[in-house]
C-alpha positions as CSV (number, residue, x, y, z in Angstrom):
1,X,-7.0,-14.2,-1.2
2,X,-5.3,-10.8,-1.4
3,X,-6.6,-9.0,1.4
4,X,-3.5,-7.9,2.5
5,X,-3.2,-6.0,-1.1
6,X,-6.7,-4.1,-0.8
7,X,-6.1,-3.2,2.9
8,X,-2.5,-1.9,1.9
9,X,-4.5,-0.2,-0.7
10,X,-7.0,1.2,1.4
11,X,-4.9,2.5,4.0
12,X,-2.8,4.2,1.1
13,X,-5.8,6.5,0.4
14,X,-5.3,7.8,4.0
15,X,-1.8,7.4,5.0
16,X,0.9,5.2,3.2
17,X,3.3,6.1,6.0
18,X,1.4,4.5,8.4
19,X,0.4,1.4,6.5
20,X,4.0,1.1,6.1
21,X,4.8,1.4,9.6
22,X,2.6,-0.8,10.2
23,X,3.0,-3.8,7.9
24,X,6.3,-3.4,8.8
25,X,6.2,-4.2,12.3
26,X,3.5,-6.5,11.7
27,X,6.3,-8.8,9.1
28,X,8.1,-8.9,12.1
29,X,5.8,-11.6,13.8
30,X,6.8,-15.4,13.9
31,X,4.6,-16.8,10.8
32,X,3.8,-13.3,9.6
33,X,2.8,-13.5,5.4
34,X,5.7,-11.1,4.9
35,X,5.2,-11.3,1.3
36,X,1.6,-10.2,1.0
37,X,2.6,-7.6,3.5
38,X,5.4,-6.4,1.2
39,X,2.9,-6.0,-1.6
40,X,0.5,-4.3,1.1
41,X,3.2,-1.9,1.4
42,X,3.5,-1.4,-2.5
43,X,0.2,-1.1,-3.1
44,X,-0.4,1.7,-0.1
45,X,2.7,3.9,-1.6
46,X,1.3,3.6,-4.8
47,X,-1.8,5.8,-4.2
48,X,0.8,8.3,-2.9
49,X,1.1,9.7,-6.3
50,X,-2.5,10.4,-7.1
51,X,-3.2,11.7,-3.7
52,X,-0.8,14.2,-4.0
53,X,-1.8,15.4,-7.3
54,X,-5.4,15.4,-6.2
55,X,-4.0,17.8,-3.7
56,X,-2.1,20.0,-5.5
57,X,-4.9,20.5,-8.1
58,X,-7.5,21.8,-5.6
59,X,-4.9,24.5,-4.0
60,X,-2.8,24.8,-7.5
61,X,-3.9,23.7,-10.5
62,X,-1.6,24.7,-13.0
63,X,1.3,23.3,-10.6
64,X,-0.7,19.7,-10.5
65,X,-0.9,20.1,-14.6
66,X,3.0,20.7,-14.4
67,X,3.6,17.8,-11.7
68,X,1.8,15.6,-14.1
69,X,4.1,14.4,-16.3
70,X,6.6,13.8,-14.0
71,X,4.7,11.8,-11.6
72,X,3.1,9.4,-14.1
73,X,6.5,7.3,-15.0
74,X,7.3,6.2,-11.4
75,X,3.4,5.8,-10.9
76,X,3.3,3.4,-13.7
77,X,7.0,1.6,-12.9
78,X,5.3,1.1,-9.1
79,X,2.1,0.0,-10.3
80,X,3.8,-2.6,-12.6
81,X,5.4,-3.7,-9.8
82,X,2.5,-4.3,-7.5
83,X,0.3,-6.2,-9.8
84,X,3.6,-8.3,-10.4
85,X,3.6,-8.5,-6.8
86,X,-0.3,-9.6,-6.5
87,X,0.7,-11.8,-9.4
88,X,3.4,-13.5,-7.6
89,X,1.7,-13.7,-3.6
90,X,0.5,-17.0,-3.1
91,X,-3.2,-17.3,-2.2
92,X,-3.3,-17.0,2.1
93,X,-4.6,-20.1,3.3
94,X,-6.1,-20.9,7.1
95,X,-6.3,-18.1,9.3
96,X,-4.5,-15.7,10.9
97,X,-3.4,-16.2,14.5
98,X,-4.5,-13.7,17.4
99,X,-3.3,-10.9,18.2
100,X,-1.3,-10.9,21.7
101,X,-2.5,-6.9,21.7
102,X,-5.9,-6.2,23.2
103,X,-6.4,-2.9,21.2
104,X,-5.2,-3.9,17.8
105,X,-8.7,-5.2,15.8
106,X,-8.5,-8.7,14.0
């Protein structure tokens, strides 16, 4: 019921920029769930935060012990945020139309 959530979530582990890009363009389209996609979004820039500390602490980890404390308040406020928003997305119901785009996967 949330799939556009974990995907969101998913893609945040790799890139949040593109997942955002993407769910963008994506909200774009006539019947689109632009909500769940929103909270797609959320959820992808959400994992920005630990992905960068995760980063930091294996080329500096006295910097990541520094960055720490200064990260974790707009982690938290974001991930209070998405769950609201998970909270708040309707269930998606039926499917989802076709793609017009040969290359994109369903």
């Amino acid at each position: 019921t949330h799939g556009l959530s974990m995907a969101g979530a998913l893609g945040g582990l790799i890139s949040s920029t593109n997942v955002t890009l993407t769910f963008a363009r994506a909200s774009r389209e006539p019947g689109a769930p632009s909500r769940a996609l929103g909270v797609g979004t959320l959820a992808a820039n959400l994992l920005l935060f630990p992905r960068v500390l995760a980063a930091t602490a294996v080329l500096n980890w006295p910097l990541a012990v520094a960055l720490l404390p200064v990260m974790l308040p707009p982690f938290a406020v974001l991930a209070a945020i998405t769950a609201w928003g998970v909270w708040r997305t309707p269930p998606q119901t039926g499917t989802t139309p076709a793609s017009a785009n040969p290359l994109r996967v369903g």
